[in-house]
N, C-alpha and C positions, 0 to 999 in steps of 0.2 A: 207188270203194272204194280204199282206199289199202293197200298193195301187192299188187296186184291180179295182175299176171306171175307167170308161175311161174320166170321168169328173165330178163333182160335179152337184150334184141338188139344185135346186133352195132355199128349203128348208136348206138345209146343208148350203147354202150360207147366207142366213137370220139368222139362227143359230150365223153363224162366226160374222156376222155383229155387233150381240145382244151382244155377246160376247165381241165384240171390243170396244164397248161403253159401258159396264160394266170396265171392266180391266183399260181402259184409268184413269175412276174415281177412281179406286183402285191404279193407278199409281201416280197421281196428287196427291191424299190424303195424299199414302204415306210418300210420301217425303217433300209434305208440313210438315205433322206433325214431321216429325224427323227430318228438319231444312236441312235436304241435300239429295242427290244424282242425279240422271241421268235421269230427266224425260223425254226431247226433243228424245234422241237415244233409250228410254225403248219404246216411243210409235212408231215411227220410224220402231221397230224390233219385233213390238206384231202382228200384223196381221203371217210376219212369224212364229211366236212362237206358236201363233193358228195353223194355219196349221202339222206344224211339230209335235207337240204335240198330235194333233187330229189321224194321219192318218200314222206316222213311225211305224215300226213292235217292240215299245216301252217292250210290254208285250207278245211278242211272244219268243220261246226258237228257237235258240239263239236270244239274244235279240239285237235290234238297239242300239247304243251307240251314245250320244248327247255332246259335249266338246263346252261351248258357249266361249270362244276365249275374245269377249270383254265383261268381267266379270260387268263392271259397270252396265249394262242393267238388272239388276237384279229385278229391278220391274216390268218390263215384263213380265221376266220369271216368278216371284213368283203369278204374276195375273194372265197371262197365266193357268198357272198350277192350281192355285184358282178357277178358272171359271170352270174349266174343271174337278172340282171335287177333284184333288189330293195334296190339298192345304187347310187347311180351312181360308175362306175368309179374315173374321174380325180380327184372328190372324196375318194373314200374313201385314195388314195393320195397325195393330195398336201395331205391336212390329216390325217394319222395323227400323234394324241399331240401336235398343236398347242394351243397351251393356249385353252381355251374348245371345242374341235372336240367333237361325237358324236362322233367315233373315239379313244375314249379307249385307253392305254396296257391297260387290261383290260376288259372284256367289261361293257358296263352295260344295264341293263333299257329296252326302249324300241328298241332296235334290231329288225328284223323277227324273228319269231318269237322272241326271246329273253326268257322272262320272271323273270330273277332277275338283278342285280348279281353280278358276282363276282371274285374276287383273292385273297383268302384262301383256299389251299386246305385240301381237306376239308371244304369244308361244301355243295361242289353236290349233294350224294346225301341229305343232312337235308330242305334245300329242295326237292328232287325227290319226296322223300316227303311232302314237304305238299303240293302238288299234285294225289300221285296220293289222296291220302286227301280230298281237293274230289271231286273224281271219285267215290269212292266212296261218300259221304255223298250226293251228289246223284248216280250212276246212272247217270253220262256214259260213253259207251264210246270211250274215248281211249286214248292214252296219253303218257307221260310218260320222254324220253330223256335222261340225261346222259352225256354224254362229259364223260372226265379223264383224268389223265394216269397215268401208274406211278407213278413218284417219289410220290404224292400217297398212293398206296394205305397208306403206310406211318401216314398219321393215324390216330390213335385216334376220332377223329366218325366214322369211315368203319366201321369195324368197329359202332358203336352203331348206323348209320342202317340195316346190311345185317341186324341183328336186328329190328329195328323194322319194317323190311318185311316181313320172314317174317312174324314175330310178327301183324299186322294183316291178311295174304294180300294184298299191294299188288301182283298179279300186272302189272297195269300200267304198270312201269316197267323199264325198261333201261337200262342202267351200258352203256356201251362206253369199256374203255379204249384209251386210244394207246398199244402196249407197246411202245414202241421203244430200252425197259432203258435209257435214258439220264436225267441229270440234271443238276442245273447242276455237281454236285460228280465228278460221274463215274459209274462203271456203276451202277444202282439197288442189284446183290449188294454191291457194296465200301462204298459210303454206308449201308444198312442192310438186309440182307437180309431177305428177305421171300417168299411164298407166296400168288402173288396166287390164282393157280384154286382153291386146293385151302383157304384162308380162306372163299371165296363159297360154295363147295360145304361144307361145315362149318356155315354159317350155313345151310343150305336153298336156296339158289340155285339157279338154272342155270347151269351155264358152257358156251359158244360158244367155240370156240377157231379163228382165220380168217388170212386174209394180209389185211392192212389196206390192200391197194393195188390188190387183185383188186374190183372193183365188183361182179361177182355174188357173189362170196362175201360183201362186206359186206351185198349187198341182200338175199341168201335168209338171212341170219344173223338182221339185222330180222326178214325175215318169219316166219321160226321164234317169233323172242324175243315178237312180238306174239300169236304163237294159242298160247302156252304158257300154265300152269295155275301159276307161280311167277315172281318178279322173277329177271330173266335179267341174265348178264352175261356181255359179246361183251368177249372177250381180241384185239384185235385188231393182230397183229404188224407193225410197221413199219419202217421206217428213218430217224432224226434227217436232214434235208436229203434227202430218197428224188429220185435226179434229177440232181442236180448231184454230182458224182460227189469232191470237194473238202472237199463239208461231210459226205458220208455218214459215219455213226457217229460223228461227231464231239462232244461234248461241249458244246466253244467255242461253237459255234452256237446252241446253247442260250438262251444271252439275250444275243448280243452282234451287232449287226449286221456284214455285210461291209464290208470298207475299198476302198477305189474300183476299186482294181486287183483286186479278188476280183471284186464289183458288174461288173465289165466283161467279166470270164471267165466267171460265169455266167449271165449274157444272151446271152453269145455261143451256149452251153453248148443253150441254150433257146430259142434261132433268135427272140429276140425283140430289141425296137429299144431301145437304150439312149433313153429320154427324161428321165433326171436331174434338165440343162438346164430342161427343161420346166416340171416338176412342181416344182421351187427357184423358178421364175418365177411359176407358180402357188400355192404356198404364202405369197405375198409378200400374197393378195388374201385372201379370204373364202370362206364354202362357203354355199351356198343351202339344202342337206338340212338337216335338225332331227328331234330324237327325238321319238318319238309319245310324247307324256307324259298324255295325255287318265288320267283316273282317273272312274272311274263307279263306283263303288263307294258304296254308299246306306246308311249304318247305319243304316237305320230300325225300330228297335227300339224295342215299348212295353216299358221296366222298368218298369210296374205304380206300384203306391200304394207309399209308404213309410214302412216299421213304425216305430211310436214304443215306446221303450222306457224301462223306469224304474230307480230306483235297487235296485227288488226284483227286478228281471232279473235283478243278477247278473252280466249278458255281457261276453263278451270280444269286442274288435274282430275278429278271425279269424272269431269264428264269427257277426259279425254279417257279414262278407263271404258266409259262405256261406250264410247265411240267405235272403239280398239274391241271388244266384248261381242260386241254386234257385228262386226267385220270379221272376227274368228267364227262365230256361229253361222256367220250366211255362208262361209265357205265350205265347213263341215258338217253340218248336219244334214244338208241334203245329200252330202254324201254317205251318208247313212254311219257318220261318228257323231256320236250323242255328245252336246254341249250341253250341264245342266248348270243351273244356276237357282241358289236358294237368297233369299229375304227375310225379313222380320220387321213388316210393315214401313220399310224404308225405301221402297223401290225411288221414289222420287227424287231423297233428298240423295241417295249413293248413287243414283244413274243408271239401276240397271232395267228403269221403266222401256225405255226402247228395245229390248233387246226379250223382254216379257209380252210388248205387244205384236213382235215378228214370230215368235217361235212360242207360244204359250204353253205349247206340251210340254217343255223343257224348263219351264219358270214353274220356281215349287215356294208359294208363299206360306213361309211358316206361323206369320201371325208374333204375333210378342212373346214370345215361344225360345230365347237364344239355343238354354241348354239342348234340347232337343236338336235344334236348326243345324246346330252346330257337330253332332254325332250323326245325324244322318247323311251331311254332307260329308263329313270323314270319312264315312263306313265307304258313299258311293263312289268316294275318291279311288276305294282302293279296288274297284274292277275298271274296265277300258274306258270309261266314261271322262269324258273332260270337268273337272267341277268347281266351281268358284261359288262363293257365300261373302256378301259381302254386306256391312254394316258398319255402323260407330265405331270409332277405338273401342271406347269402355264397354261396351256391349259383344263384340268381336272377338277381344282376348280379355279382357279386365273382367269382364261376370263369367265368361266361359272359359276362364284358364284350365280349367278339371279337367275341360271336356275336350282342350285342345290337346294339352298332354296325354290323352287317353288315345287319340288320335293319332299322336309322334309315336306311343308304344306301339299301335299297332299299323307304323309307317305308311301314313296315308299320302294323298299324294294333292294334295287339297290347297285349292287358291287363294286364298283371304284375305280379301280387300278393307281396307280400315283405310274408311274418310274419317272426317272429324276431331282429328288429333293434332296435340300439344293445345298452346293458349290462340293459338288461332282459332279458335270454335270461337274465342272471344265471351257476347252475351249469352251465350246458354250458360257460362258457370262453370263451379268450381267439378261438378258434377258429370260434366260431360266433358272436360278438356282431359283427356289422353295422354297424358304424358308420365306414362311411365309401361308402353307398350314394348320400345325396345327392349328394355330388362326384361320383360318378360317371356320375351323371345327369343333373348339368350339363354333364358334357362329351357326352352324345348330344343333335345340336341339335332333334331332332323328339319326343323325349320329353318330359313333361310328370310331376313329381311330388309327388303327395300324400300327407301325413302325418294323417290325419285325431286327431283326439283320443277321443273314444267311441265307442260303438257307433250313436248315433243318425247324429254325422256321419259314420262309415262305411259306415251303409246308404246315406245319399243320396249321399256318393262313390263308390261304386261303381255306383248306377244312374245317375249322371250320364258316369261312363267307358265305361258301355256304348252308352248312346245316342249317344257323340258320338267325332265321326272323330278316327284321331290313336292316337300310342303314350303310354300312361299304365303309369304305376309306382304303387300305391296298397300303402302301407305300414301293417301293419296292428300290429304288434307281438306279443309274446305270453302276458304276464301281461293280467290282468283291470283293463281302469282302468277307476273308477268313470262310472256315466252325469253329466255337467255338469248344472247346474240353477241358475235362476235364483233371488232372492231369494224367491220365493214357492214357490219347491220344483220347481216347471214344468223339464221339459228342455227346457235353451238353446235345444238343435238340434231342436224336439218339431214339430210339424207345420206349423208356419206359418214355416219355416226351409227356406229353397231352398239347396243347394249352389251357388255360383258358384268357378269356378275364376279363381284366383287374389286373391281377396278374404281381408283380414286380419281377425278378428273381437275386437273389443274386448269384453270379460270382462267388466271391473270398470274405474272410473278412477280415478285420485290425481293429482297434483303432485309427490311429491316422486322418483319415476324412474317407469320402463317396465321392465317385465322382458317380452320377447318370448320367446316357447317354441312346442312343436308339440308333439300326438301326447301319449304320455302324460307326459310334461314339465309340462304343462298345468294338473294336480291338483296337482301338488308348486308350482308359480309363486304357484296358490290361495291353498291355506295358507302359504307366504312373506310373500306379502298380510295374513294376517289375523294373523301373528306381527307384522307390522311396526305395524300399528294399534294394537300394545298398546304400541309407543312410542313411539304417536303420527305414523306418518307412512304416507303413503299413495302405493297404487303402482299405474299402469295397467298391464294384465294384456292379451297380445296373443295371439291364438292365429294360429299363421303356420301354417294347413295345406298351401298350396298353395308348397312351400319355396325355391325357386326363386324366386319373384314378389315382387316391390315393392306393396303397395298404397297408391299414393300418396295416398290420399286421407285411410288415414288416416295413413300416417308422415307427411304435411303437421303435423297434430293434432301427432304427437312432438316434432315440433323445438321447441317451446316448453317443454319437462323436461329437466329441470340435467342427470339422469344416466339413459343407455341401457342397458340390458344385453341379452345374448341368454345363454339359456341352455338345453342340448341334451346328451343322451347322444351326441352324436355327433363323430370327429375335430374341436376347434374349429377348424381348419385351414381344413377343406372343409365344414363344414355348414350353416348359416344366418348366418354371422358376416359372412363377407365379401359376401354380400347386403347385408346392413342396413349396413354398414361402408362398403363402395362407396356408396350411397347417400346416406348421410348427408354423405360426403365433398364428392359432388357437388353437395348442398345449402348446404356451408357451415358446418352443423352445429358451435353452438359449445361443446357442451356436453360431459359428460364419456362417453364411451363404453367398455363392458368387455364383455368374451368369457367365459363359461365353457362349457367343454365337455370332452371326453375330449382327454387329452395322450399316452396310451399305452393299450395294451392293456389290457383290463380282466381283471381278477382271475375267478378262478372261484369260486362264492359262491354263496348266498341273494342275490336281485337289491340288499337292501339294504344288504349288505356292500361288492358291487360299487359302488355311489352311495357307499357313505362314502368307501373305498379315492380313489375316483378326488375327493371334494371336493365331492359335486354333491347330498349328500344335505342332507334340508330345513335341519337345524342347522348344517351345514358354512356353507352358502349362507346364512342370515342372519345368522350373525358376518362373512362376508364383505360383505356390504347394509351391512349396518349401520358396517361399516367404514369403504366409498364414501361413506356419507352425512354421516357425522361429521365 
């Protein structure tokens, strides 16, 4: 039973003690010898780390889950865990912050009991709440601890993730901060004052209020915060450098290591052996530990048959996602694999209100909330759960880029649906039009994004992203484009059309260029084609859903047409250009190549104002063609 004492013994406390003044010198060592990191806050947060470490139900099934929030404290953690056996010592200290080492500069997933990346703070308490919400959906009786620091309390994700517990009754987790009122700029009041107890208690909380240095106080504070009936937060007061009497309260210590003659005063300080020498000597070799990166994780989901739709549909890709959303959830969840799905008061306008009034235990509205929305759903991505979040472009990845890349570090496996992008939003403005999503998804290296063009290929993108591992972006848009159909009227993508990811789909062919597009760009490239036949010249038609991707197979086919284009509602900068443009370069390519895309902000409008405004609308675009080809 995991904290099972009604108080620690004497012995256990001599124990921790020994322990403390061990680790501290593994701390100071540290990062003297690797010329940086965070000794004043690693010592500061080590007594708690002892405790937690010691006496959480770490190794019991289901097991405790630990998200340390301010990642820099990492020499703590790794002496901590050192002392206490699950660390070997002298490696962990004499390859700290060496480049390639597990002892990374901040806190990464994979080290024992640690399951979330982190360095960015504010966001350990989002992903702590995805966690404790696994737990809840599946019945685990656990819990889920993060320690952070003060200075941190002051993010605004922190205040959204402390409603979202209440909000959901996530009684299974505890917040313990290091309140040691210190920061790198100086006292937490004079950098920006703040209310840490009396903020948690406001949102519903508990607050614990303890000496951070006392071991039964920290240990009956846990054991309170676990059989209480609301997420608890342990205020636990300490002192920056607690021990060496040089660094106390001090600031400096903060994030800057000791200088030799400091290093040699407090060792003395702490009756332990200068080994420097040593560990300089050993830092010269290699380290035998390695992070536990094993991933088990099975997305074995059936998303079912997939609907064919016609031009008397009607649909719009959004609501063919949730059409597609609702038909994976009815299949799976009563078979007892959890489909979760997050919001941020958009259930309406993204589609996934039906699918929130069939399954509501699995619909988690976060409210206007993204950053939050958005690390919780990452964190729950990365256990067995199926999970999709879906909103705005700009809201989706444009305000929450931090917190998606936080999310590709710590290889989640997360669905992200983004309606509302490029200048199609049209009248909402300059504000909400989305166009400059793909770039930014190029730069997260584990995401994967698609642009689909209809509602047929966006059923089967989307039950292809659910079935398959991996962080996917599937952009759905938000006007209505027509379903595509073959010369015989048949839809393209109609049943005997399998989504492959990353494959280029040829439309139509010609000779005299290529216009490549995506998404609803697609219908407009159409008709371009058929304006151009009437003077006589003809054009292959490329549909690039998967935007990101080369398909060489068939840009091989391109390279033999005088003139390329791409053409995109989207920044021409970052959108599909310097794909096909890289590419081409690398091939050789002798022929003529041109970009159209957005060069500014788009106007606010009727969506077809917005296309004229920027150039891209069908008439703009064939006095241009036809310009090229003349």
């Amino acid at each position: 039973m995991v904290f099972e004492k009604e108080r620690l013994n004497e012995s256990e406390i001599k124990r921790l003690q020994e322990l403390s003044r061990l680790a501290k010198g593994d701390i100071l060592t540290m990062t003297t010898l690797a010329g940086s990191g965070h000794p004043g806050g690693s010592i500061s947060s080590l007594d708690i780390y002892l405790v937690l470490f010691s006496f959480a139900g770490l190794k019991n099934e289901p097991k405790d889950r630990i998200v340390i929030s301010h990642g820099h404290t990492s020499p703590g953690v790794y002496s901590a865990l050192a002392r206490l056996g699950y660390l070997p010592v002298d490696e962990v200290i004499a390859f700290f912050r060496k480049g390639g080492s597990p002892f990374e500069g901040h806190v990464v997933k994979g080290i024992p009991f640690i399951g979330w990346s982190t360095g960015n703070l504010g966001q350990g308490l989002s992903a702590g709440c995805g966690f404790a919400l696994e737990s809840k959906i599946h019945k685990r009786d656990n819990h889920i601890y993060v320690p952070m620091g003060d200075g941190e309390q002051q993010k605004g994700q922190i205040g959204e993730a402390r409603r979202f517990a209440r909000k959901y009754r996530l009684k299974n987790i505890t917040v313990i901060v290091d309140y040691n009122h210190l920061q790198i700029s100086g006292s937490i009041y004079n950098v920006m004052p703040q209310n840490i107890a009396e903020n948690y208690l406001s949102d519903g909380w508990d607050v614990l209020e303890i000496n951070g240095h006392d071991y039964n106080e920290i240990y009956l504070a846990l054991k309170k915060a676990r059989e209480g009936n609301n997420p608890t937060c342990i205020l636990a007061r300490t002192v920056m450098g607690k021990g060496i009497p040089f660094m106390e309260n001090k600031e400096k210590y903060h994030g800057s290591p000791l200088n030799n003659d400091e290093y040699k005063e407090a060792m003395s300080i702490l009756g332990i052996e200068n080994r420097l020498d040593f560990y300089r000597e050993m830092r010269k070799g290699r380290w035998t530990w390695s992070l536990n990166s094993s991933d088990n994780r099975n997305p074995s989901f059936d998303t079912g048959k997939p609907r064919q739709y016609t031009k008397e549909d009607k649909l719009d890709n959004r609501t063919a996602f949730g059409i597609a959303l609702k038909d994976i959830a009815d299949i799976n969840i009563p078979r007892g694999r959890p489909v979760c799905v997050f919001d941020c008061d958009l259930s309406g306008s993204v589609k996934t209100v039906d699918f929130a009034k069939s399954h509501p235990d699995y619909f988690f509205q976060g409210g206007i909330q993204e950053h939050n929305t958005a690390t919780i759903a990452g964190a729950l991505s990365t256990t067995d759960i199926l999970t999709f979040f879906a909103d705005f472009g700009v809201f989706g990845i444009d305000e929450t880029y931090n917190q998606q890349r936080l999310n590709d570090i710590n290889k989640s496996n997360l669905k992200l649906i983004l309606t509302h992008v490029g200048l199609d939003v049209g009248p909402d403005g300059k504000t909400h039009q989305c166009i400059d999503y793909i770039g930014l998804s190029r730069s997260l290296f584990n995401f994967k994004t698609i642009v689909p063009c209809d509602p047929n290929q966006t059923d089967r993108a989307v039950r292809y992203v659910a079935r398959t591992k991996g962080n996917f972006i599937v952009a759905t848009g938000r006007n209505r484009w027509p379903v595509i159909t073959k010369t015989d009227g048949s839809p393209f993508f109609g049943d005997d059309y399998v989504f492959e990811y990353g494959k280029m789909d040829i439309m139509a062919e010609g000779n005299s260029l290529a216009i490549i597009t995506y998404g609803g760009m697609l219908i407009r490239a159409l008709e371009i084609r058929e304006r151009l036949i009437k003077a006589g010249l003809e054009a292959t038609i490329v549909n690039m859903a998967s935007v990101n991707e080369v398909d060489e197979a068939v840009m091989k086919v391109l390279l033999s047409i005088p003139v390329i284009i791409t053409y995109e509602d989207h920044n021409v900068k970052t959108g599909i250009a310097p794909v096909i443009s890289g590419y081409l370069l690398k091939e050789g390519y002798r022929g003529r190549f041109q970009s159209f895309g957005v060069k500014y902000y788009g106007a606010s409008g009727e969506t077809e104002e917005a296309y004229t405004i920027e150039g891209l609308d069908i008439d703009t675009m064939n006095k241009k063609i036809m310009n090229l080809l003349i």
